[in-house]
C-alpha positions in Angstrom: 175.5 -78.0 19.4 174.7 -75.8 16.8 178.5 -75.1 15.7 179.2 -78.9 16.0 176.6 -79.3 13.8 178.1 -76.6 11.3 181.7 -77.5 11.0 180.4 -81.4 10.4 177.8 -82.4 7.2 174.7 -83.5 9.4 173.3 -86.7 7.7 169.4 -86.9 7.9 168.3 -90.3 9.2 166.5 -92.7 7.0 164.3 -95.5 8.7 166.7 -98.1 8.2 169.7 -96.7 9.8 169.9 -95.6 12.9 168.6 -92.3 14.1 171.3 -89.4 15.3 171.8 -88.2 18.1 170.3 -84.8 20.0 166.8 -83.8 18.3 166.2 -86.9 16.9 166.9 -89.1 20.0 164.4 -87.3 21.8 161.7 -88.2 18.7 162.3 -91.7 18.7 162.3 -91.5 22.4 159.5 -90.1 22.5 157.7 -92.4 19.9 158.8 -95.7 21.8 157.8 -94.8 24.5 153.8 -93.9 23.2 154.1 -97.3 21.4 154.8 -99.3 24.2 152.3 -97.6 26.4 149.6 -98.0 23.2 150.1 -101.6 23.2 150.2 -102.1 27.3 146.7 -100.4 26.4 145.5 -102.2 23.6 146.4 -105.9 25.5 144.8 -104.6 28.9 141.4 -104.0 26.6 141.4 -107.5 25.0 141.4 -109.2 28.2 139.0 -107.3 30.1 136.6 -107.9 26.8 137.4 -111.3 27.3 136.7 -111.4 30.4 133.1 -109.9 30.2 132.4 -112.7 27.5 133.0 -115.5 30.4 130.9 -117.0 32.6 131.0 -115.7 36.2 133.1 -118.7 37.6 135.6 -118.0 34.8 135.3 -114.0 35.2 136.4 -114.7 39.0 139.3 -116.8 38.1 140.6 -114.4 35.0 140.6 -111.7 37.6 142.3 -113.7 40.9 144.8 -114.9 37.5 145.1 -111.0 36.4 148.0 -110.1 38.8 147.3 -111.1 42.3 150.4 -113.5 43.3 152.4 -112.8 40.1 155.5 -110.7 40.4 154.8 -109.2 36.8 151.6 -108.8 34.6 151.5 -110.0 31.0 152.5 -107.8 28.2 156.2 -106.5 29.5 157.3 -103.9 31.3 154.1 -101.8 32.0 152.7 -101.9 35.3 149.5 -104.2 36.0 146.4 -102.1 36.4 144.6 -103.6 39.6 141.5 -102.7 41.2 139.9 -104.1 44.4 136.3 -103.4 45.8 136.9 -101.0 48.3 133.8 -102.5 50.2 135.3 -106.2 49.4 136.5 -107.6 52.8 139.2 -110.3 52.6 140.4 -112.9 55.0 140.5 -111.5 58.8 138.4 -109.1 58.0 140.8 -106.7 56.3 139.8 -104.1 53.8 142.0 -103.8 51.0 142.2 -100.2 49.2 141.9 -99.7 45.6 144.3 -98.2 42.8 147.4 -98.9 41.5 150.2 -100.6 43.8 152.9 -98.6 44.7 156.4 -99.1 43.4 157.6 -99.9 46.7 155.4 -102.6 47.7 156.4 -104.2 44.6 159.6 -103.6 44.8 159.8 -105.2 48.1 157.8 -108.2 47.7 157.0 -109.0 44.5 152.9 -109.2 44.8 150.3 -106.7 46.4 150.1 -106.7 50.2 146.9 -105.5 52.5 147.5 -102.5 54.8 149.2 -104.9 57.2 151.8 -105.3 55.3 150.9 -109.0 54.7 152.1 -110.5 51.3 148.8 -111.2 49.2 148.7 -114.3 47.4 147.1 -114.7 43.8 144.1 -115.6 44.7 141.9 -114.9 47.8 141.7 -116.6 50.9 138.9 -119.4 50.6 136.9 -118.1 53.1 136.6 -114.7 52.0 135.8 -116.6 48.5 133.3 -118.4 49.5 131.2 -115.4 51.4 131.5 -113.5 48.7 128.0 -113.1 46.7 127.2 -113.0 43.3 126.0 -109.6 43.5 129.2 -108.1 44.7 131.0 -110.1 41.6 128.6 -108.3 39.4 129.5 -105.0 40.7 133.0 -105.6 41.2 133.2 -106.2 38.2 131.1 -103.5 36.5 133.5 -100.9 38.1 136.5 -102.6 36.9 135.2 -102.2 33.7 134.5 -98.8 34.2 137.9 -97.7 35.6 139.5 -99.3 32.9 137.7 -98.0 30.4 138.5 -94.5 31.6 141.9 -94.9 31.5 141.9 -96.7 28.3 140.7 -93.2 27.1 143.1 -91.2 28.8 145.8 -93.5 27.6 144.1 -92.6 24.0 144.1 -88.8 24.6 147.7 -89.2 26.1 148.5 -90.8 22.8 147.2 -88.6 20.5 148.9 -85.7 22.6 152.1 -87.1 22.0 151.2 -87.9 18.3 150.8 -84.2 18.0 154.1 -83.6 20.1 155.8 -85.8 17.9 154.8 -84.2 15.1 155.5 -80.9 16.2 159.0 -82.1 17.1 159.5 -83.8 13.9 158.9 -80.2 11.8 160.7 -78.6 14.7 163.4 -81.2 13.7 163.2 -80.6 10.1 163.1 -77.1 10.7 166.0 -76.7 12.4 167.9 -79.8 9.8 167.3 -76.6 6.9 168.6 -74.1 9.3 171.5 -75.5 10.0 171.8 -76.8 6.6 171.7 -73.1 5.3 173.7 -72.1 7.5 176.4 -75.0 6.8 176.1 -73.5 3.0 176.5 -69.9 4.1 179.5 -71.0 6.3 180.8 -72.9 3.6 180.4 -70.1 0.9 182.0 -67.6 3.9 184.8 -69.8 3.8 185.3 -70.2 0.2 185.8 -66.0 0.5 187.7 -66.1 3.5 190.1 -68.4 1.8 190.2 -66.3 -1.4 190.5 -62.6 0.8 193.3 -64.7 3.1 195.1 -65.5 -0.7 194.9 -62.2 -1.5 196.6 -61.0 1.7 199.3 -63.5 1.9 199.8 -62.1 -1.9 200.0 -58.5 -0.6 202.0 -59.5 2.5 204.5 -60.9 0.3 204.5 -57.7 -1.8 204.6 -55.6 1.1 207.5 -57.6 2.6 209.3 -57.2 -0.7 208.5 -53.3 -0.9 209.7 -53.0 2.7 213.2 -54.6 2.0 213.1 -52.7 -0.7 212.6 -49.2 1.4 214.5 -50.4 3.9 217.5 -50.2 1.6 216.9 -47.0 0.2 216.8 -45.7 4.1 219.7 -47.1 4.9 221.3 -45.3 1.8 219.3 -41.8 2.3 220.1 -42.4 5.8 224.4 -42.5 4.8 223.8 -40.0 2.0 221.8 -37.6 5.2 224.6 -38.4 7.2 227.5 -37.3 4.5 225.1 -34.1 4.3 225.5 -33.3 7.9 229.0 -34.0 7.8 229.4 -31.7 5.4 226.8 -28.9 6.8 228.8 -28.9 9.8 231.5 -28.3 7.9 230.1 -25.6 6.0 228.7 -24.1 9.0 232.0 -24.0 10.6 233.9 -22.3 7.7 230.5 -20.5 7.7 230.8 -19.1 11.3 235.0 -18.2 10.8 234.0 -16.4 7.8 231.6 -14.8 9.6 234.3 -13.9 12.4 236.5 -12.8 9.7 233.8 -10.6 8.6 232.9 -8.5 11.5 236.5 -8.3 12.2 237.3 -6.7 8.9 233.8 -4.5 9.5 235.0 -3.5 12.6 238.4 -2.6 11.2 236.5 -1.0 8.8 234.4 1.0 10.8 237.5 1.6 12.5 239.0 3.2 10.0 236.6 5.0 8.7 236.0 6.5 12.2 240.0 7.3 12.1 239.6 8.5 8.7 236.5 11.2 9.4 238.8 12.3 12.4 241.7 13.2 10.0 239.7 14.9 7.7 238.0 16.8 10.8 241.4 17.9 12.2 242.9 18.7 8.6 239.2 20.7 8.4 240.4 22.1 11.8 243.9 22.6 11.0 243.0 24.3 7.4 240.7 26.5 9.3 237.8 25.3 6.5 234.1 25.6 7.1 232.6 22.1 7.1 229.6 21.2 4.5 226.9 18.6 4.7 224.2 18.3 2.0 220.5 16.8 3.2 218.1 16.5 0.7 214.0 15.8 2.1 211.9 13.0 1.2 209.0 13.9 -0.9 206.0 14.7 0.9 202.3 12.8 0.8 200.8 15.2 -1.3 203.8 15.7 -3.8 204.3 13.1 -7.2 206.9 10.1 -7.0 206.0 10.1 -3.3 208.4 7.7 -1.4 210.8 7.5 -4.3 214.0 9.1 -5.1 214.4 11.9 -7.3 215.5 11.3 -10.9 217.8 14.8 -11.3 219.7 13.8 -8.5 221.8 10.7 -7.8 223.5 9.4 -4.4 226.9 7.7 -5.5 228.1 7.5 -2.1 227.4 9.0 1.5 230.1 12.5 0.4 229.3 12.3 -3.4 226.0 14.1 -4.9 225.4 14.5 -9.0 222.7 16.4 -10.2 221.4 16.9 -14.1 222.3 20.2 -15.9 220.9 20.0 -19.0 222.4 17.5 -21.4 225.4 17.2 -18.5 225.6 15.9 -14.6 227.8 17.7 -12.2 229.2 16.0 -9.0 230.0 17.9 -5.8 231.5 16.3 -3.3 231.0 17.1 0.7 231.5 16.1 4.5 228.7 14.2 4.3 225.2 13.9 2.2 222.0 12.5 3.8 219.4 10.9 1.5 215.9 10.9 1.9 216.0 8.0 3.5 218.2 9.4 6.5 216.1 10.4 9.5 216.8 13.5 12.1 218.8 10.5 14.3 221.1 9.7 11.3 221.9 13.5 10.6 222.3 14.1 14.2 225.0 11.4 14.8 227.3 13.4 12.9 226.9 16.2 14.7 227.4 15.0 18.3 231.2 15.3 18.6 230.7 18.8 17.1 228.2 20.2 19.5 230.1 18.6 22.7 233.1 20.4 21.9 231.1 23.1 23.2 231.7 22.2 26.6 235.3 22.1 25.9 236.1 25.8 25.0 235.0 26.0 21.7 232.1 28.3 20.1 230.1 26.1 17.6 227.7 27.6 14.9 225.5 25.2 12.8 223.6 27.0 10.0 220.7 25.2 7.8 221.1 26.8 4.4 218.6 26.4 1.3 215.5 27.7 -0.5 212.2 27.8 0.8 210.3 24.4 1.4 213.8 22.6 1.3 213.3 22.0 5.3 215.6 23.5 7.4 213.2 24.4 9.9 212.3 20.6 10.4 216.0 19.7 10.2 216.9 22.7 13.1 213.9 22.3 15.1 211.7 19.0 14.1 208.5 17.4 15.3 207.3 16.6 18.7 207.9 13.2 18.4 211.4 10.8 19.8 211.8 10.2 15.8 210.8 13.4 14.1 213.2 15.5 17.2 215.1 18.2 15.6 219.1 19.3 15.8 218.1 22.0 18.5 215.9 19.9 20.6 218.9 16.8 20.5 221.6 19.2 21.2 220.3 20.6 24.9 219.7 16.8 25.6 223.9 15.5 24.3 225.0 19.0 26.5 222.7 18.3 29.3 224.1 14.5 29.6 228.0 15.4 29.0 227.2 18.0 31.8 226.7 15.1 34.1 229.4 12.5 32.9 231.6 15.9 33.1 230.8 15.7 36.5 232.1 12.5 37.6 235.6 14.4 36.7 235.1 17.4 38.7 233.5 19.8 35.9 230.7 22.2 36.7 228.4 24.1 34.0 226.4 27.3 34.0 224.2 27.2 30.9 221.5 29.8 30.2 219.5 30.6 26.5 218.7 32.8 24.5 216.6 33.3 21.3 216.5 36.1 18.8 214.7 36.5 15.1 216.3 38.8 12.6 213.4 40.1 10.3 213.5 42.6 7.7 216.7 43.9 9.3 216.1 44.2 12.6 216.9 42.3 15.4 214.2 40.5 18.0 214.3 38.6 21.3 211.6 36.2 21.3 211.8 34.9 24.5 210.8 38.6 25.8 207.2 39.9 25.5 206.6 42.7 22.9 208.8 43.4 19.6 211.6 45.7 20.8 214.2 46.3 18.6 217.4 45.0 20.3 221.1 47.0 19.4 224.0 45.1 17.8 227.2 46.1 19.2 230.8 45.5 17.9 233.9 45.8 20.2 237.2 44.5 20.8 236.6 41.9 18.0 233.3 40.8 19.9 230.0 40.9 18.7 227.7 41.8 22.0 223.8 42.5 22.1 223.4 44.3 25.1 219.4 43.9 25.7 219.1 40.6 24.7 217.6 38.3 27.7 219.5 35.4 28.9 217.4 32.5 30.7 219.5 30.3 33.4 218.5 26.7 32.6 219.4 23.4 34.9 217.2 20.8 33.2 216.4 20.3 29.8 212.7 20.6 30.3 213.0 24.4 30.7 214.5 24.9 27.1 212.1 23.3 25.7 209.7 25.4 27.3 211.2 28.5 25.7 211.8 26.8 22.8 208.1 26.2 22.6 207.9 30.1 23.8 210.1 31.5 20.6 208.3 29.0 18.0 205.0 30.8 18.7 206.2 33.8 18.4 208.8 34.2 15.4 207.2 35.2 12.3 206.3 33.0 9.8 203.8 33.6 6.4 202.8 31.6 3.3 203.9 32.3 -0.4 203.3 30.0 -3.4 206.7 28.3 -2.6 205.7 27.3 1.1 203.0 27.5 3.2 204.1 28.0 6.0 207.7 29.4 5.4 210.1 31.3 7.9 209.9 35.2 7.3 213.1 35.4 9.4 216.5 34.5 10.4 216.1 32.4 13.7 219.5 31.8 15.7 219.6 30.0 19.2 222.5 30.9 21.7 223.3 28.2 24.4 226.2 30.2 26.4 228.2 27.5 28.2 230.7 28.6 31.7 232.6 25.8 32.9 235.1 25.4 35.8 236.9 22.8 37.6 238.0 23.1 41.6 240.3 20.1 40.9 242.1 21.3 38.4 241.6 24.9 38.2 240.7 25.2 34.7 237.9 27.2 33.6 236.0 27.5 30.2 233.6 30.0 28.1 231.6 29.0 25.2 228.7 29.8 22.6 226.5 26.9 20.6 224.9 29.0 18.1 222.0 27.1 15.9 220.7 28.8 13.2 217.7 28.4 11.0 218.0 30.7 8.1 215.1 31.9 6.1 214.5 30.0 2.7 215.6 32.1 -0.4 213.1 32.5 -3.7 213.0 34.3 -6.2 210.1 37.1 -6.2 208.9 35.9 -9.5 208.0 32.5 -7.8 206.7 33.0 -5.1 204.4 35.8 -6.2 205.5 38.1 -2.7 203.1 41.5 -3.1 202.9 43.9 0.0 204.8 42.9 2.9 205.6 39.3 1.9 207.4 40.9 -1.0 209.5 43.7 1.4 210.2 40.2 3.7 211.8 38.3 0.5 213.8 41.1 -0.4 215.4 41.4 2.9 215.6 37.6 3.3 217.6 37.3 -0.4 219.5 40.1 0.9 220.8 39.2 3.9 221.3 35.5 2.3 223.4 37.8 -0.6 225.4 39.4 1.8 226.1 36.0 3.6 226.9 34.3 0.0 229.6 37.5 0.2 231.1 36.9 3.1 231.9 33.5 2.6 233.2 34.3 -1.1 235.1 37.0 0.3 237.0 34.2 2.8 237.3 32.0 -0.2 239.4 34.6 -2.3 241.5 36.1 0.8 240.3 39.6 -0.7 241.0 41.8 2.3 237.6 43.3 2.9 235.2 40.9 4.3 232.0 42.9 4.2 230.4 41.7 7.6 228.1 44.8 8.5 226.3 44.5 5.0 223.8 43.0 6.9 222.1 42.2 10.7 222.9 38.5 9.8 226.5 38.6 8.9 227.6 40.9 11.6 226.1 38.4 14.1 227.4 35.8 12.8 230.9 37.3 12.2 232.4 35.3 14.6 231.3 32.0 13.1 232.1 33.3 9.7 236.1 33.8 10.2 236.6 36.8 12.5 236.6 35.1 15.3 237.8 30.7 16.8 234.0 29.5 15.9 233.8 25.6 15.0 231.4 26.1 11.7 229.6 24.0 10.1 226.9 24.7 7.5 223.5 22.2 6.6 222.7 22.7 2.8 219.1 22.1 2.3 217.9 21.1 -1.0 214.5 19.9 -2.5 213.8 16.8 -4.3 211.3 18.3 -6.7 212.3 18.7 -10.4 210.5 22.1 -10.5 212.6 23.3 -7.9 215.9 21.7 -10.1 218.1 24.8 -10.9 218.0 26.1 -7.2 219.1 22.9 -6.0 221.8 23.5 -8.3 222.5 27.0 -7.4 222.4 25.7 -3.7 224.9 23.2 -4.2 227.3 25.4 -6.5 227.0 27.2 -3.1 227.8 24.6 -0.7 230.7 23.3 -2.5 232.3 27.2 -2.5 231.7 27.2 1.1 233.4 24.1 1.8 236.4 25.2 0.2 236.5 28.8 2.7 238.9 29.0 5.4 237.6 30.7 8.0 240.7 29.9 10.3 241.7 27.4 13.1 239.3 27.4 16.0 240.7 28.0 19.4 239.3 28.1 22.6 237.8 30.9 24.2 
């Protein structure tokens, strides 16, 4: 009701048209009805006043003429308000009640009827008239009075209960009329913005239809431009992945090659009898300036080139091979692998590190305890140890034993053996021999490191001012190899030698007094006499002084008197202090390079 009334102007009624429906029919409902029940009242009054004014033959007739007999009373459609003695007795003796007569009997007859059910006429029977006293009249009448005069005043109070329910309805009515109204103009006003905001999005629907045709044809052109793109990426990627085939093929070839090449030069080494020459220089240490850097005297052109400052000029030397800083024991090692297993072919093999004092042989020969820091020694027992059982497969079977001896200050030391004996160097039949020298049968690699770990603790070692903890002594490693084959019948003898030499420096450097000083004299000694030899083999002279020294004559096999594979580990240092005996080192290496030593056979 409340929406109808909302969506529609609601017209307030005026009293001269007619009143609306809903609230205000139940007002003027409510308002006729209280009228025509006030003046149902008002006549009923008049005539009973009337009615007392009479005389008592008149008073009895108004009454017999006030309903009895007539179908409707005067004054309309309210009910006729008729009361009876209850003590009056009418004709055949019947008592008639009092009150009001029911709807029904009216309805039915037309007129009052007696509790028989007899129709009453308007008047009374004559006989019952005529008995009937004057003082009964009175009374009757006094109590019709009464009764109507009571609900004359409960008529009044009804009335003025519905005047106060009208009026309450009325400002109910009123009430609700500025409600609604109110809410009509807040509807109205909603509207009015609804209207606007719907505007404003049909404007921005437009615009956003127009923007959307206008993205949609940019997608569609990004969308053919992306799709040329990918065309062409796929393109790109497949010339991309045959150049990349192309590539690998020509790295391969090139690797290839280079592997071919390395072999040439090894057998033209082999063939020209030549001692072979790397160069390794350290990185710089934690504690030393420019750590983690590469030296400025010294410069890497390739992996066989090395040129290093001398004075206003540079010098380049050019070897087998030269290991940066940056090379670890691994990369140094896998040059070294075809070398070392030629061992087990026939061949004697002697690897010598070579270089001043701090320029780490000692970590190249022997390393760390770690899988990274691993040194040449430690590697080479595992490569034998694994070609041992590959040889297998092919019928081979190995004897291998070690042994481990110190030259220091001349004289010769086993240091797998307890105590510090002094072992006898023996020459015959072209064959160097050291009779007391203890050999160790190995079957495993585990046990050479054991005595490995066995002749570490016990060679003799000191600090100077160039090292603190440098090697007082000449430290070589003998792996003696005995093969033999049932298939075929062939048999085979050899000797990997690895030596760790003792660092040269000069006396006025390292500030030797005592015994360190009698140790550097016979270290630059011996690495004099070695410097000799090789010179010696450089110039053909026909004197190669080998028993100058303990070193040389047990290394005289390696150095050209006898079929030794040689190859020699020039260590140098990447401090600029130390600058002129990495030159001196290098001047070395390079004459060394260029010795022929002869072509190595097998044993």
């Amino acid at each position: 009701m409340l929406t109808s009334a909302a969506n529609t102007k609601l017209k307030l009624p005026t009293p001269v048209k007619k009143p609306a429906a809903g609230a205000s029919a139940v007002v003027n409902a409510t308002v006729s009805g209280v009228s025509t029940a006030t003046v149902a009242a008002r006549k009923l009054k008049r005539r009973s006043i009337d009615i007392s004014n009479q005389p008592a033959a008149k008073k009895k007739a108004s009454v017999q003429s006030s309903g009895y007999g007539q179908s409707r009373p005067p004054g309309g459609s309210c009910r006729p308000l008729t009361t009876i003695n209850s003590s009056a007795t009418l004709g055949h003796g019947e008592t008639f009640r009092r009150g009001v007569l029911s709807k029904t009997e009216l309805r039915t007859t037309g007129r009052p009827t007696n509790i028989a059910g007899n129709a009453m006429s308007g008047r009374p029977p004559p006989v019952v008239a005529r008995k009937r006293s004057s003082v009964s009249s009175r009374q009757s009448d006094a109590s019709w009075k009464e009764e109507m005069a009571a609900r004359i005043e409960a008529l009044e109070v009804e009335k003025r209960e519905k005047g106060v329910l009208m009026q309450t309805t009325v400002s109910e009515k009123d009430h609700l009329i500025a409600r609604l109204e109110a809410d009509v103009t807040r509807l109205e006003s909603a509207k009015g913005r609804a209207e606007k905001e719907l505007e404003a999005l049909k404007d921005a629907l437009c615009q956003a239809n127009s923007s959307e045709i206008l993205l949609k044809s940019k997608v569609s052109a990004l969308e053919a431009q992306l799709t040329n793109w990918q065309e062409r990426a796929k393109n790109l990627e497949d010339g991309n992945r045959l150049l990349t085939n192309e590539r690998e093929e020509l790295r391969q070839k090139c690797r290839q090659n280079e592997m071919l090449f390395r072999k040439l030069h090894n057998d033209i080494v082999d063939l020209k009898g030549n001692i072979r020459v790397m160069v390794r220089m350290r990185p710089l240490l934690a504690n030393e300036p420019g750590c983690g850097q590469l030296p400025t005297h010294v410069q890497f052109p390739d992996d066989q080139k090395v040129v290093i400052q001398s004075g206003k000029n540079s010098v380049q030397h050019e070897f087998q091979r030269v290991f940066t800083p940056h090379d670890n024991q691994a990369a140094v090692f896998g040059q070294l692998g075809e070398l070392i297993q030629s061992a087990l072919h026939g061949f004697n093999v002697t690897i010598l590190a070579y270089g001043q004092t701090g320029s780490g042989k000692t970590f190249t020969m022997q390393g760390g305890n770690s899988e990274v820091t691993m040194g040449l020694i430690p590697r080479a027992v595992r490569l034998i140890f694994s070609a041992k059982q590959e040889l297998a497969e092919l019928g081979w079977k190995y004897d291998l034993s070690v042994s481990f001896l110190e030259i220091y200050n001349e004289e010769c030391r086993d240091l797998l053996v307890s105590g510090t004996d002094k072992l006898d160097i023996k020459v015959g039949s072209g064959q160097v021999k050291i009779p007391d020298l203890s050999e160790h049968p190995v079957v495993e690699a585990g046990q050479v490191f054991h005595l490995l770990s066995l002749a570490d603790a016990k060679r003799s070692v000191g600090a100077t001012k160039c090292n603190s903890q440098s090697s007082r002594s000449h430290a070589i490693f003998k792996l003696r190899i005995a093969g033999s084959n049932d298939t075929t019948g062939e048999t085979c003898s050899a000797t990997l030698n690895l030596v760790d030499l003792a660092g040269s420096e000069r006396l006025k450097e390292s500030g030797a007094e005592g015994a360190r000083l009698v140790e550097t004299q016979h270290i630059n000694t011996a690495l004099s006499n070695l410097q000799n030899v090789i010179r010696a083999q450089w110039k053909k002279t026909g004197h190669v002084p080998y028993r100058n020294s303990k070193l040389t004559l047990v290394l005289q096999d390696a150095l050209g008197a006898g079929t030794s594979k040689t190859l020699m580990i020039v260590n140098v240092s990447p401090l600029l202090d130390f600058a002129e005996e990495t030159r001196r080192s290098l001047e070395f290496a390079a004459q060394t390079s260029k010795t022929n030593i002869g072509v190595a056979k097998k044993v």
